[in-house]
mmCIF file of the N, C-alpha and C atoms, coordinates in Angstrom:
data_MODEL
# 
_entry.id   MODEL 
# 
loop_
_atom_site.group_PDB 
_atom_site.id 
_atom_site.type_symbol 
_atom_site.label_atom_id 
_atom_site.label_alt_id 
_atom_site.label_comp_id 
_atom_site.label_asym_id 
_atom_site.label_entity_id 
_atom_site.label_seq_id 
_atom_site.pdbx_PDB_ins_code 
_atom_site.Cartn_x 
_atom_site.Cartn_y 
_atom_site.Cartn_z 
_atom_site.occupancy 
_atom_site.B_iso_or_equiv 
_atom_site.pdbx_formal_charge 
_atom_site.auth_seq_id 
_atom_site.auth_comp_id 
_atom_site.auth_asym_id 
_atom_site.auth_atom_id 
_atom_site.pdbx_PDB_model_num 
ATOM 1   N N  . UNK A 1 1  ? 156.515 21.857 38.376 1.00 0.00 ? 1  UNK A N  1 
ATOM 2   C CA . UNK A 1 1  ? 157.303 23.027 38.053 1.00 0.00 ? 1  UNK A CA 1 
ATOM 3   C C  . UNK A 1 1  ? 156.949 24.129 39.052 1.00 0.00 ? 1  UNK A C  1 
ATOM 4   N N  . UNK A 1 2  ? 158.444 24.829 39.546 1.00 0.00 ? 2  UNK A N  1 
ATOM 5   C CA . UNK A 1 2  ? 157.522 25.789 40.471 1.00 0.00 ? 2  UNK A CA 1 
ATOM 6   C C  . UNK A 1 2  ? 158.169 27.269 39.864 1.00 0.00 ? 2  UNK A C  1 
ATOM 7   N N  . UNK A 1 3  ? 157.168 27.961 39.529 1.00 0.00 ? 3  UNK A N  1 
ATOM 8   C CA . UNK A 1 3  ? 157.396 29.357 39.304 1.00 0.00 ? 3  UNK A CA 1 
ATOM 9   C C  . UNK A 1 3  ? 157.731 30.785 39.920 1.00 0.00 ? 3  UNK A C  1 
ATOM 10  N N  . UNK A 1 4  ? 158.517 31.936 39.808 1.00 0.00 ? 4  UNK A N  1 
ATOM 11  C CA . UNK A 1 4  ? 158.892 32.917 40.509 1.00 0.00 ? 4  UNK A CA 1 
ATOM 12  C C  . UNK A 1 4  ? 158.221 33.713 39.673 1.00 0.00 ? 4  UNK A C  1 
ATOM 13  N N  . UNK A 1 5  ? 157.272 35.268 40.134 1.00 0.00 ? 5  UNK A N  1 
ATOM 14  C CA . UNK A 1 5  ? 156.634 36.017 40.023 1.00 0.00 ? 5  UNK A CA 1 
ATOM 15  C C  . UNK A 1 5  ? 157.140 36.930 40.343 1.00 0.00 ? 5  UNK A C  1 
ATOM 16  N N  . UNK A 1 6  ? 157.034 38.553 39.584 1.00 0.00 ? 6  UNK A N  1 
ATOM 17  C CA . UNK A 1 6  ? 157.267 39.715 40.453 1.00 0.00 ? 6  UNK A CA 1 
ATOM 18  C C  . UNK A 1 6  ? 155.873 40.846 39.674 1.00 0.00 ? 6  UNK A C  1 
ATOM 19  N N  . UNK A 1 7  ? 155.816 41.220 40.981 1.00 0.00 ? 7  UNK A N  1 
ATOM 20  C CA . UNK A 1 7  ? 154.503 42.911 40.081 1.00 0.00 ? 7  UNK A CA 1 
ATOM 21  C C  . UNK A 1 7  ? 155.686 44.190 40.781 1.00 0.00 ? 7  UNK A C  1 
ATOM 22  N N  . UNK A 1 8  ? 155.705 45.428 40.005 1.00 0.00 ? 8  UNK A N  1 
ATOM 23  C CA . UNK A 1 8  ? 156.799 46.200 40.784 1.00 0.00 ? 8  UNK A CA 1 
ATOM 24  C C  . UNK A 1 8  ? 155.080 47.355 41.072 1.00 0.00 ? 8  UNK A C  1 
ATOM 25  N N  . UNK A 1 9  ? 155.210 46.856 42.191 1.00 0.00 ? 9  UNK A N  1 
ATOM 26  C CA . UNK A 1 9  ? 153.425 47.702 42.765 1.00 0.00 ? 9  UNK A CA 1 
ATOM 27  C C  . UNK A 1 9  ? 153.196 48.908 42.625 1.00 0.00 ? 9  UNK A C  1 
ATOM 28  N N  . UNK A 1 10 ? 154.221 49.850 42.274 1.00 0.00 ? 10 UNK A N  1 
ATOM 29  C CA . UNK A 1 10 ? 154.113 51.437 42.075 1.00 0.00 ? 10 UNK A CA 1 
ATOM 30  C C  . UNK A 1 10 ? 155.208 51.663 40.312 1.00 0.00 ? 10 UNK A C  1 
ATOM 31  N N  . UNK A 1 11 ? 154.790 51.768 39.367 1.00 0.00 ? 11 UNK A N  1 
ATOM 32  C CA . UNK A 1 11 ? 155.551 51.995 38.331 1.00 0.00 ? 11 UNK A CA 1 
ATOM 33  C C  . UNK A 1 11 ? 155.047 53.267 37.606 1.00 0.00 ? 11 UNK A C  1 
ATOM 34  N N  . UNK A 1 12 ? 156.404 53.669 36.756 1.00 0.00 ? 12 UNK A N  1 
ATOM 35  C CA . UNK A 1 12 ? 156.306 54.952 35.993 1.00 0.00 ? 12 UNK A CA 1 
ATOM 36  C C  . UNK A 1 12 ? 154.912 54.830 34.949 1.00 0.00 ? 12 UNK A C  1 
ATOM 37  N N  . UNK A 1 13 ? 155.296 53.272 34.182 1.00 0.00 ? 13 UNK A N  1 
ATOM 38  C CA . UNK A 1 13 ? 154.660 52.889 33.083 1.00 0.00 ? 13 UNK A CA 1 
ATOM 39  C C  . UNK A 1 13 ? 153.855 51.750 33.979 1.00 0.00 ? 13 UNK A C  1 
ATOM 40  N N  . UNK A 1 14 ? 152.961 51.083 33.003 1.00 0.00 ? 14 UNK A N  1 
ATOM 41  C CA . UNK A 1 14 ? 152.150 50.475 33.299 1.00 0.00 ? 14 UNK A CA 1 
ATOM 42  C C  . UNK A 1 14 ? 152.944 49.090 32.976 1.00 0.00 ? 14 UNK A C  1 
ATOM 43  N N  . UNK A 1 15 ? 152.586 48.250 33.793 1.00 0.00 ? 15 UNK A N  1 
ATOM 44  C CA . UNK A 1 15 ? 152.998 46.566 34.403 1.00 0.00 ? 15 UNK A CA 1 
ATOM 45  C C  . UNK A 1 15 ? 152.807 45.533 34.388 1.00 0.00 ? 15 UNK A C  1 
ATOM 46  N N  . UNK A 1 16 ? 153.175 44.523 34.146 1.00 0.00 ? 16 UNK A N  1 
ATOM 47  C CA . UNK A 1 16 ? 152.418 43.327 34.430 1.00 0.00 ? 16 UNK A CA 1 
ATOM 48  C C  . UNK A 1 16 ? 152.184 42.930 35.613 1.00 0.00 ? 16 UNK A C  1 
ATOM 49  N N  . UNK A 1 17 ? 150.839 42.329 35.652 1.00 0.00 ? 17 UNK A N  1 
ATOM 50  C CA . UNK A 1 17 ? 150.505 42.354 37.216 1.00 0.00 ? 17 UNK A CA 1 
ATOM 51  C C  . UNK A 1 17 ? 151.344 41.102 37.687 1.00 0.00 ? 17 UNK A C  1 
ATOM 52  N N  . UNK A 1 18 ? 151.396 39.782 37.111 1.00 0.00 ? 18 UNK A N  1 
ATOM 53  C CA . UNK A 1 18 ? 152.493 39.162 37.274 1.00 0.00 ? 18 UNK A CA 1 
ATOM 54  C C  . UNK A 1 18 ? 153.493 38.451 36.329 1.00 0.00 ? 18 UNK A C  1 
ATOM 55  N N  . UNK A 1 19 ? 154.934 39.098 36.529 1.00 0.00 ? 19 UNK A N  1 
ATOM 56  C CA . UNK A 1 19 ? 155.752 39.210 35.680 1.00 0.00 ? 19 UNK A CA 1 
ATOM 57  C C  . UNK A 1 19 ? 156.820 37.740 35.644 1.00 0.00 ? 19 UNK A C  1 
ATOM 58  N N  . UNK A 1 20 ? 156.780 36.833 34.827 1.00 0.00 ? 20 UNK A N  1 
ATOM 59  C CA . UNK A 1 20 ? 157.510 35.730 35.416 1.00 0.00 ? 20 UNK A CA 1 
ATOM 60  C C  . UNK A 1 20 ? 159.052 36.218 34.986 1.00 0.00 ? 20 UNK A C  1 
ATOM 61  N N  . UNK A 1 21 ? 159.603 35.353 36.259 1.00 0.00 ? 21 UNK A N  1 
ATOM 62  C CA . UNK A 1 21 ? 161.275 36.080 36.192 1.00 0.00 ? 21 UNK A CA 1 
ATOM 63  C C  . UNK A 1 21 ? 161.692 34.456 36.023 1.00 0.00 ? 21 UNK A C  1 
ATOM 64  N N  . UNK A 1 22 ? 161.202 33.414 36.766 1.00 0.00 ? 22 UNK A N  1 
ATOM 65  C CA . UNK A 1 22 ? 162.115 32.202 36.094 1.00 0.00 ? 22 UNK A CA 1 
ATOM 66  C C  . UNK A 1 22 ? 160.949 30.924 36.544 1.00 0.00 ? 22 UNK A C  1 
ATOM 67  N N  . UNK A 1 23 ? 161.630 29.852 36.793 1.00 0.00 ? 23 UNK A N  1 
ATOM 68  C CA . UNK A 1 23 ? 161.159 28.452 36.510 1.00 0.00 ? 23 UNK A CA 1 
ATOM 69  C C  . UNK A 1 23 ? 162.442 27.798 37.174 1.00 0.00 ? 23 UNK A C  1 
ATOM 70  N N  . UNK A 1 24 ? 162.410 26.562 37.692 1.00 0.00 ? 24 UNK A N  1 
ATOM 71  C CA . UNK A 1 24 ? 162.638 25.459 38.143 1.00 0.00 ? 24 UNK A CA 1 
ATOM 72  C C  . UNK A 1 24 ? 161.578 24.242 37.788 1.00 0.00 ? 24 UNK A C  1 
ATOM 73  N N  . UNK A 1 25 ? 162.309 23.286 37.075 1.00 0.00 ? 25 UNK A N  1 
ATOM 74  C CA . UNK A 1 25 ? 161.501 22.258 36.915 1.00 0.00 ? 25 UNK A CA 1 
ATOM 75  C C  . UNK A 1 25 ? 162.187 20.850 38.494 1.00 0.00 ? 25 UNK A C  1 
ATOM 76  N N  . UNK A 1 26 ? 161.010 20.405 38.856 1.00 0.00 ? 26 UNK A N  1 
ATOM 77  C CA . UNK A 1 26 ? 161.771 19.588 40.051 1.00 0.00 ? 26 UNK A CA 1 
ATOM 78  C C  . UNK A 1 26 ? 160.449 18.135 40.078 1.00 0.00 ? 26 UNK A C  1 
ATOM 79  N N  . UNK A 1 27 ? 161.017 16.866 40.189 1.00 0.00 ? 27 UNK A N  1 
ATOM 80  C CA . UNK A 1 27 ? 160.165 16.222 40.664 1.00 0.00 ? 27 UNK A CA 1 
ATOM 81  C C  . UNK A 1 27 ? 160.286 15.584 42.318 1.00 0.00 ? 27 UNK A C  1 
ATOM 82  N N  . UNK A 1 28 ? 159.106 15.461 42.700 1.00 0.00 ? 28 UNK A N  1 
ATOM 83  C CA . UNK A 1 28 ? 158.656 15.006 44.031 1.00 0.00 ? 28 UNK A CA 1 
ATOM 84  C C  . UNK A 1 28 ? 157.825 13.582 43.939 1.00 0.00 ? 28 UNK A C  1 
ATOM 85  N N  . UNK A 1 29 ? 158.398 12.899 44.879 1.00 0.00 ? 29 UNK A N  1 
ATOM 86  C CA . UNK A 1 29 ? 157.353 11.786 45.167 1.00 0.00 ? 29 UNK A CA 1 
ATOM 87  C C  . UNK A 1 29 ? 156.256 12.094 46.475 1.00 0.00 ? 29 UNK A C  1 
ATOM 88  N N  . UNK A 1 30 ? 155.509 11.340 46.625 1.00 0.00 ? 30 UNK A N  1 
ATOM 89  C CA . UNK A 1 30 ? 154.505 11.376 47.263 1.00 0.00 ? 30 UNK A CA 1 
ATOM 90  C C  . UNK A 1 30 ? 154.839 11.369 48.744 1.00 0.00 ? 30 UNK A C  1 
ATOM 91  N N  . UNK A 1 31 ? 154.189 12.799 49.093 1.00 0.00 ? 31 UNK A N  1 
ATOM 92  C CA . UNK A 1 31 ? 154.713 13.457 50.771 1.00 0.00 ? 31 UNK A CA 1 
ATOM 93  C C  . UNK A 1 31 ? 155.951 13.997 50.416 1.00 0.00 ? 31 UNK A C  1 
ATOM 94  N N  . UNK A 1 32 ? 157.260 14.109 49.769 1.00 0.00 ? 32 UNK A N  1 
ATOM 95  C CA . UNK A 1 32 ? 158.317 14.635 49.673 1.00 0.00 ? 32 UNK A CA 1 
ATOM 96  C C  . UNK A 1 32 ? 157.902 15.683 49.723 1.00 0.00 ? 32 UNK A C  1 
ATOM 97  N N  . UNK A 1 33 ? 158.999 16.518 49.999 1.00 0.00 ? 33 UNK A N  1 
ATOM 98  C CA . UNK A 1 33 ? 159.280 17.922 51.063 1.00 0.00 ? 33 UNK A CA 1 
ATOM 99  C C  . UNK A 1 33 ? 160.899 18.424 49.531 1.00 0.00 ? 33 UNK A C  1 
ATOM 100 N N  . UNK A 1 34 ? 161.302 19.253 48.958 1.00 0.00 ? 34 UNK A N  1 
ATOM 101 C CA . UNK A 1 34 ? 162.224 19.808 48.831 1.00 0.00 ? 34 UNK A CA 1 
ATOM 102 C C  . UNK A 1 34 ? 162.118 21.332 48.349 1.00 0.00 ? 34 UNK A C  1 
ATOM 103 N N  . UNK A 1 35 ? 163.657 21.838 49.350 1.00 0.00 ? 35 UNK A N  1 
ATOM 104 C CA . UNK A 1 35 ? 163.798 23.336 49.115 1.00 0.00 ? 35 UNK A CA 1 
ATOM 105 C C  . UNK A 1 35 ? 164.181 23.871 47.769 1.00 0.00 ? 35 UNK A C  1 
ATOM 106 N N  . UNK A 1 36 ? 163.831 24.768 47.613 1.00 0.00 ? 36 UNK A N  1 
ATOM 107 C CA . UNK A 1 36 ? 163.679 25.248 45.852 1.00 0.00 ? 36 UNK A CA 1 
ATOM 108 C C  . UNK A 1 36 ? 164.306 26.776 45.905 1.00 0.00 ? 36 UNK A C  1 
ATOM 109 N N  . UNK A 1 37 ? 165.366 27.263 45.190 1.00 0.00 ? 37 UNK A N  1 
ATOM 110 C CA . UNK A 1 37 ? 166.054 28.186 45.860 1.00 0.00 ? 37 UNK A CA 1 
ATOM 111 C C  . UNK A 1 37 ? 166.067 28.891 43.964 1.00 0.00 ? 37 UNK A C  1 
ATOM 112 N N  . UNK A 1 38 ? 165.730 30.254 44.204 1.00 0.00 ? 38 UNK A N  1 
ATOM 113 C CA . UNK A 1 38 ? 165.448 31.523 43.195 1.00 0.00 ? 38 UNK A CA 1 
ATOM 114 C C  . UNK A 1 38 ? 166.461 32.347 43.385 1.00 0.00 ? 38 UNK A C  1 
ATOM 115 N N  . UNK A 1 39 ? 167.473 32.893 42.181 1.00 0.00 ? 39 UNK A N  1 
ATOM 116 C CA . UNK A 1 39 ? 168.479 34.129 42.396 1.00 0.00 ? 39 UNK A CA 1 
ATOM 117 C C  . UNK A 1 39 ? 167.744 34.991 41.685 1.00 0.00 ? 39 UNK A C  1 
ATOM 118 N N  . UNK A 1 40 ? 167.547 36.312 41.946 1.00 0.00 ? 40 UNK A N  1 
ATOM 119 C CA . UNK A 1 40 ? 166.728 37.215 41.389 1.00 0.00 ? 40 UNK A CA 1 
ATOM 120 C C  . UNK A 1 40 ? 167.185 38.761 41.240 1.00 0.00 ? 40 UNK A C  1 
ATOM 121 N N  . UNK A 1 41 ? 168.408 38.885 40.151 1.00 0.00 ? 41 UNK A N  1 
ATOM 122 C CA . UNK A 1 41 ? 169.207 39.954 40.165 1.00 0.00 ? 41 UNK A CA 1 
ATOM 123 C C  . UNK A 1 41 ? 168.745 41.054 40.342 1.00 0.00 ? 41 UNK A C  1 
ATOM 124 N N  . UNK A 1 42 ? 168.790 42.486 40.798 1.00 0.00 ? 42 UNK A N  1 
ATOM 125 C CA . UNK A 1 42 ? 167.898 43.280 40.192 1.00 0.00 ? 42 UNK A CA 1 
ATOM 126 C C  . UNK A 1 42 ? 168.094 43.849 39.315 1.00 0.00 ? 42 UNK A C  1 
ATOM 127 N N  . UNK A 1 43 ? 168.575 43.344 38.010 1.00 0.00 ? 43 UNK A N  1 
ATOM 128 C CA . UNK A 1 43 ? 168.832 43.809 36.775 1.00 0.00 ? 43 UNK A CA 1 
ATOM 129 C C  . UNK A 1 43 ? 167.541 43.471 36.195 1.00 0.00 ? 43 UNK A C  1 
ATOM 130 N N  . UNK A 1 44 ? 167.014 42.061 36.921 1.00 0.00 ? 44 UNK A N  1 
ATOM 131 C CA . UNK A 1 44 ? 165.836 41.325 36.232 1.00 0.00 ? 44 UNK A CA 1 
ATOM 132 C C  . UNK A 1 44 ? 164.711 41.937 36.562 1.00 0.00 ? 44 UNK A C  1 
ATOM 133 N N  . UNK A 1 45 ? 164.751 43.361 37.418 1.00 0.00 ? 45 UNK A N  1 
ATOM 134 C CA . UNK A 1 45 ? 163.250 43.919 37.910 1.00 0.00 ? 45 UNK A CA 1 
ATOM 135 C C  . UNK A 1 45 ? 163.166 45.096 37.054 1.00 0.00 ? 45 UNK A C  1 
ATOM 136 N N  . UNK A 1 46 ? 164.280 45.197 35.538 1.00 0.00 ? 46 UNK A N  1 
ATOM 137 C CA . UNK A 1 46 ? 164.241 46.303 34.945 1.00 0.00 ? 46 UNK A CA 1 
ATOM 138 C C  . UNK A 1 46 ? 162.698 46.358 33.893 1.00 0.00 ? 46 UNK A C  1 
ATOM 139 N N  . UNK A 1 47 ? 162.907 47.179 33.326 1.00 0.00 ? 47 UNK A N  1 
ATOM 140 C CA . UNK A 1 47 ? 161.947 47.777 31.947 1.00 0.00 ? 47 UNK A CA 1 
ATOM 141 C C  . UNK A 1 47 ? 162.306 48.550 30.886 1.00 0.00 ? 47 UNK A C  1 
ATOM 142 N N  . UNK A 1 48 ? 161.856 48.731 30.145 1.00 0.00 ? 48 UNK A N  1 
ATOM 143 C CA . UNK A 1 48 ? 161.912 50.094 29.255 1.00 0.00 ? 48 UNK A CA 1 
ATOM 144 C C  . UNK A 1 48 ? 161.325 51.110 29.621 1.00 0.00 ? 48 UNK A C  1 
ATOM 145 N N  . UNK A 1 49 ? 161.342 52.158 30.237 1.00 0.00 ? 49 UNK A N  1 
ATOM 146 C CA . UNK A 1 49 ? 160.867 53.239 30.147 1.00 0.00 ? 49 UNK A CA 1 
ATOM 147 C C  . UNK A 1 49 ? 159.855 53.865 28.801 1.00 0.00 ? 49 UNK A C  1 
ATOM 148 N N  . UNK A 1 50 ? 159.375 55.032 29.358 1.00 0.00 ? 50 UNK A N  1 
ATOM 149 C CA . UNK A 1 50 ? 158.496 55.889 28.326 1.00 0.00 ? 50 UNK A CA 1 
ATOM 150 C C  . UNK A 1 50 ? 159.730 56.367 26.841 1.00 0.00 ? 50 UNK A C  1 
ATOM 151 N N  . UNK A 1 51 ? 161.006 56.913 27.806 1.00 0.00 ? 51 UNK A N  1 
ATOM 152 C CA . UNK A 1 51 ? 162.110 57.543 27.087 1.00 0.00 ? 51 UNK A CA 1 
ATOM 153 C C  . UNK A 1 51 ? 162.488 55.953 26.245 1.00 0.00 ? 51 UNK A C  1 
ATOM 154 N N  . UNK A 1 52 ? 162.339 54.600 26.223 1.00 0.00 ? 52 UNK A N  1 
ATOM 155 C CA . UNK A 1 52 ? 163.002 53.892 25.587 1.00 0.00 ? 52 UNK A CA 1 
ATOM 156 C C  . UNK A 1 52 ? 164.570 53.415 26.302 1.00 0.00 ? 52 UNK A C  1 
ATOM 157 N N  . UNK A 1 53 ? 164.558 53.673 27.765 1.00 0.00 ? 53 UNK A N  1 
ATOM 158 C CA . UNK A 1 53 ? 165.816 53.674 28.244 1.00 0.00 ? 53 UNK A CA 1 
ATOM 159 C C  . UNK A 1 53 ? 165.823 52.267 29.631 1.00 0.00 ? 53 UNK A C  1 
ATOM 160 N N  . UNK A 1 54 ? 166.650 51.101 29.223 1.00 0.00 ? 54 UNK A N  1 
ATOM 161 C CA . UNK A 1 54 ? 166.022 50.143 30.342 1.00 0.00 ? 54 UNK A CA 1 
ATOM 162 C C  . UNK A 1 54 ? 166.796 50.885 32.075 1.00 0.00 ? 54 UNK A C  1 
ATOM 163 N N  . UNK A 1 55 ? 165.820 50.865 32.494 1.00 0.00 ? 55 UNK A N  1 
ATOM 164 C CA . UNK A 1 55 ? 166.166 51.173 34.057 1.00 0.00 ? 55 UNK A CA 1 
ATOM 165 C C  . UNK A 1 55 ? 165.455 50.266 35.344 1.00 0.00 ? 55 UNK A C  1 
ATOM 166 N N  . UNK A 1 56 ? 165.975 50.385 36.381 1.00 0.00 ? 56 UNK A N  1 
ATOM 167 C CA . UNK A 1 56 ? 165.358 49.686 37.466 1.00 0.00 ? 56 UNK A CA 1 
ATOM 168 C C  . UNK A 1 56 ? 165.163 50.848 38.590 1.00 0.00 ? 56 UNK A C  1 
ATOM 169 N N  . UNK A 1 57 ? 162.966 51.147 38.350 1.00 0.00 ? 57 UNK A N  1 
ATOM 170 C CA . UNK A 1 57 ? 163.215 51.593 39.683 1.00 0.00 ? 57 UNK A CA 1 
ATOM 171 C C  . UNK A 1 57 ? 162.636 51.824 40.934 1.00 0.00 ? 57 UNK A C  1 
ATOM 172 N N  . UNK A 1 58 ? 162.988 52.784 41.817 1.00 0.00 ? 58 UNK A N  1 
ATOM 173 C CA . UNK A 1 58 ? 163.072 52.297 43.423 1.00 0.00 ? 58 UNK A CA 1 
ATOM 174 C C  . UNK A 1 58 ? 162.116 52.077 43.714 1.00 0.00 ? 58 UNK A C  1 
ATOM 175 N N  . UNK A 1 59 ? 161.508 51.180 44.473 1.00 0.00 ? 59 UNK A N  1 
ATOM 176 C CA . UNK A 1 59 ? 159.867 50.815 45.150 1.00 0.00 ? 59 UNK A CA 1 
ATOM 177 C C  . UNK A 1 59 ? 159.446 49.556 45.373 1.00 0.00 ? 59 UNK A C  1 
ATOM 178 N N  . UNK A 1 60 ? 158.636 49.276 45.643 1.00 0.00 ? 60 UNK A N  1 
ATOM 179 C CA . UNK A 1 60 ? 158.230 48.135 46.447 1.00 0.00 ? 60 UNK A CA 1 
ATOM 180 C C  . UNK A 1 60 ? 157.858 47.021 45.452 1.00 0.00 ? 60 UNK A C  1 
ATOM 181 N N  . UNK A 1 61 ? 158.325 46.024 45.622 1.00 0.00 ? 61 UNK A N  1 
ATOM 182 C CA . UNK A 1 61 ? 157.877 44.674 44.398 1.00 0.00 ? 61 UNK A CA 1 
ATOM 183 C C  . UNK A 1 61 ? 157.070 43.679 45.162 1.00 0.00 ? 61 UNK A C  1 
ATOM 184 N N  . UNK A 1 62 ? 156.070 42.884 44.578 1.00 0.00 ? 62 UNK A N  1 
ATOM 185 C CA . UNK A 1 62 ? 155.570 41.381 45.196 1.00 0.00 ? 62 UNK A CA 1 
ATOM 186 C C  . UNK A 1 62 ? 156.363 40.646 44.538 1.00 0.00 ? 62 UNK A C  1 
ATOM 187 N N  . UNK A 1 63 ? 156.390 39.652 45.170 1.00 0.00 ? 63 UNK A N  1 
ATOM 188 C CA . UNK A 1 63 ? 156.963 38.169 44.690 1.00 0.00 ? 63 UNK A CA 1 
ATOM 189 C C  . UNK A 1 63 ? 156.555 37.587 45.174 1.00 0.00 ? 63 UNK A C  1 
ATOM 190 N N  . UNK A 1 64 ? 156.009 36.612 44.213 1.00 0.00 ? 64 UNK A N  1 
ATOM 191 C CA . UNK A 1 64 ? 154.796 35.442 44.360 1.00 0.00 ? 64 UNK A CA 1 
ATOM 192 C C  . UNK A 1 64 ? 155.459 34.027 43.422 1.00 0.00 ? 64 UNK A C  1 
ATOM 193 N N  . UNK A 1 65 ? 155.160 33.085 44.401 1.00 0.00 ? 65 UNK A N  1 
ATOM 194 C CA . UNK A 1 65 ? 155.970 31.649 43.902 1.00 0.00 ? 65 UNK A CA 1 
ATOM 195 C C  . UNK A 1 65 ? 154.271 30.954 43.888 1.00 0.00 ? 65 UNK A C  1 
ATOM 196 N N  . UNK A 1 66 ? 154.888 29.935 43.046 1.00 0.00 ? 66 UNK A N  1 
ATOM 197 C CA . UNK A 1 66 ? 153.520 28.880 42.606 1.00 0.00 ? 66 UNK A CA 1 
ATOM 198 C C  . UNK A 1 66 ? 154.010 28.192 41.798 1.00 0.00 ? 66 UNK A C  1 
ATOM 199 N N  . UNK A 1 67 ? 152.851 27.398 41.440 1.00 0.00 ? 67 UNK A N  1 
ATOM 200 C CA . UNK A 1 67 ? 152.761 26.027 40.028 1.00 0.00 ? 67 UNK A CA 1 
ATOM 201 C C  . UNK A 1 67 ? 152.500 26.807 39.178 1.00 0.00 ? 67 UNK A C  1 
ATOM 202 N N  . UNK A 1 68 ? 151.317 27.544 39.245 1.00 0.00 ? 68 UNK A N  1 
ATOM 203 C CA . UNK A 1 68 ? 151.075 28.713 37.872 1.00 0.00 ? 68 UNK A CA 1 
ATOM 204 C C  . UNK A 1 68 ? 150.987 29.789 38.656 1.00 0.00 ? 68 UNK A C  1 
ATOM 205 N N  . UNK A 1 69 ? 150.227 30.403 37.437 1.00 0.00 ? 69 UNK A N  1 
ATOM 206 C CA . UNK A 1 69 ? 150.148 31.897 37.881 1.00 0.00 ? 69 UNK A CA 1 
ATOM 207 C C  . UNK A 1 69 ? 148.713 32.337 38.654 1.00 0.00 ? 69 UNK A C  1 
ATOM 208 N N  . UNK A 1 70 ? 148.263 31.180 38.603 1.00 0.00 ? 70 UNK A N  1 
ATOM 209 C CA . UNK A 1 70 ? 146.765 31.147 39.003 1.00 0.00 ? 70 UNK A CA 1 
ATOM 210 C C  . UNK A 1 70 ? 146.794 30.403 40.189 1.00 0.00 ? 70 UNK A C  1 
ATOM 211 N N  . UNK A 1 71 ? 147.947 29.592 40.669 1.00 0.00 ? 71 UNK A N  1 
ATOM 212 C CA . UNK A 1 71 ? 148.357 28.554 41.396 1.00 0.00 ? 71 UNK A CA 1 
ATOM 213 C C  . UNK A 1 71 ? 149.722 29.653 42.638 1.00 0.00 ? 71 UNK A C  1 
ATOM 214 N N  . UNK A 1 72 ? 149.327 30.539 43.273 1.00 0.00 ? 72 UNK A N  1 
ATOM 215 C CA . UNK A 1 72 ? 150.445 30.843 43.869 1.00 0.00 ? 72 UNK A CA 1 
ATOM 216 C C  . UNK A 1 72 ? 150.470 30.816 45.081 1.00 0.00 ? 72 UNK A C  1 
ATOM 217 N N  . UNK A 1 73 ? 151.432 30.188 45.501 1.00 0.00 ? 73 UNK A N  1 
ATOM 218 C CA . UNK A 1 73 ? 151.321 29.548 47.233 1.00 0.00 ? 73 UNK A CA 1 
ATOM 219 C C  . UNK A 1 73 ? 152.066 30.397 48.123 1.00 0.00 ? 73 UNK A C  1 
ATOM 220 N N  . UNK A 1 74 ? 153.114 31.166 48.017 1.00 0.00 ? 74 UNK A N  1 
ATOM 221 C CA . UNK A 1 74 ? 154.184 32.015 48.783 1.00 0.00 ? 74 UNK A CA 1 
ATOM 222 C C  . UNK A 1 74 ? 154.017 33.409 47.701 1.00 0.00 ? 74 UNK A C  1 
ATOM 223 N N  . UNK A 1 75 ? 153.773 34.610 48.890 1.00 0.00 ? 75 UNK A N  1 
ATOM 224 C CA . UNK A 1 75 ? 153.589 35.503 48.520 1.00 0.00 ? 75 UNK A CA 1 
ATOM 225 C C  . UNK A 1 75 ? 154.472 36.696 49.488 1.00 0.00 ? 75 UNK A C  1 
ATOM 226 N N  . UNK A 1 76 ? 155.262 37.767 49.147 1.00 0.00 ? 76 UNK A N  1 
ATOM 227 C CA . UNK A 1 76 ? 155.838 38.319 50.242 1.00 0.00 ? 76 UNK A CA 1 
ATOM 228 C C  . UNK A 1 76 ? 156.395 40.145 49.358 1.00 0.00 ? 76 UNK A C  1 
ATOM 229 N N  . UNK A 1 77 ? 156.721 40.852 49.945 1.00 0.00 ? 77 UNK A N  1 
ATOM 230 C CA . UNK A 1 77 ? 157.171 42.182 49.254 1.00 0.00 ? 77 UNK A CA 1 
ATOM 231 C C  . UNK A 1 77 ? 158.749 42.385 49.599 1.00 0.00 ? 77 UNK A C  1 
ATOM 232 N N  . UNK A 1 78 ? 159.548 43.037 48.812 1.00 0.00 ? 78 UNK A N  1 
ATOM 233 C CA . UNK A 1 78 ? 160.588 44.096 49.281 1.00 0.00 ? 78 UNK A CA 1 
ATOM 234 C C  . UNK A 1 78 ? 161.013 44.975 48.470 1.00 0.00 ? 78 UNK A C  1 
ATOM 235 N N  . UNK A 1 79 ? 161.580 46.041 49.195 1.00 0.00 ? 79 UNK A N  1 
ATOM 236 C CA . UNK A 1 79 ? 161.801 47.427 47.931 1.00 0.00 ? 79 UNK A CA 1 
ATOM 237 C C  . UNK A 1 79 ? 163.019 47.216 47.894 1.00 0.00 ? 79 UNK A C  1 
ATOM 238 N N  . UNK A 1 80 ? 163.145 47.911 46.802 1.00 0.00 ? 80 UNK A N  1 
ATOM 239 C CA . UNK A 1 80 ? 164.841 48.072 46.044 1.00 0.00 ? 80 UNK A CA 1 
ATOM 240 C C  . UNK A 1 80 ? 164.597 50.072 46.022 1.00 0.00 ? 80 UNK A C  1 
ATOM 241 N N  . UNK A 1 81 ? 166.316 49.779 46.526 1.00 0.00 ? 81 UNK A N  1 
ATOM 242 C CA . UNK A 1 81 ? 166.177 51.461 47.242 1.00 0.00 ? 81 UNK A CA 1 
ATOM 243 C C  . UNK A 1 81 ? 167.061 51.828 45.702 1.00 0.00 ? 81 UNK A C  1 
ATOM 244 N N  . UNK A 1 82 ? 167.009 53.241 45.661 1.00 0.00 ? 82 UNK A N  1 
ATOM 245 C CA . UNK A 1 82 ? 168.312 53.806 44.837 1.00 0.00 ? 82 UNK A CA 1 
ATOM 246 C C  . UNK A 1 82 ? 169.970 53.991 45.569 1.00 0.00 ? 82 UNK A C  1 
# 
């Protein structure tokens, strides 16, 4: 199983350091190689706010792929502007 991760690195409220956004289950045989492809709206980088109001906002996110969460092999950043 390979997993998608996000931390949003600067937040109003406090975060999970890693937030799972989805899953792909895939099997491989031995030495196989396959590409594994994540859609990652940014509706899905929202929260609740302090006010109780879900919003998404602007700043820099990690996203981290792995087997677990303890297991993460691809690691990379990008911000979502307003």
């Amino acid at each position: 199983m390979i997993q998608l991760y996000v931390n949003d690195i600067i937040a109003s409220v406090t975060r999970p350091v890693k937030e799972l956004k989805g899953f792909k289950r895939t099997a491989l045989k031995s030495a196989e190689k396959k590409t594994i492809e994540f859609e990652l709206p940014v509706g899905k980088l929202g929260f609740y706010n302090r006010y109780m109001k879900y919003t998404v906002e602007p700043g820099m996110f990690k996203i981290m792929i792995g087997t677990s969460s303890r297991d993460i092999i691809l690691e990379d950043q990008f911000e979502v502007i307003a």
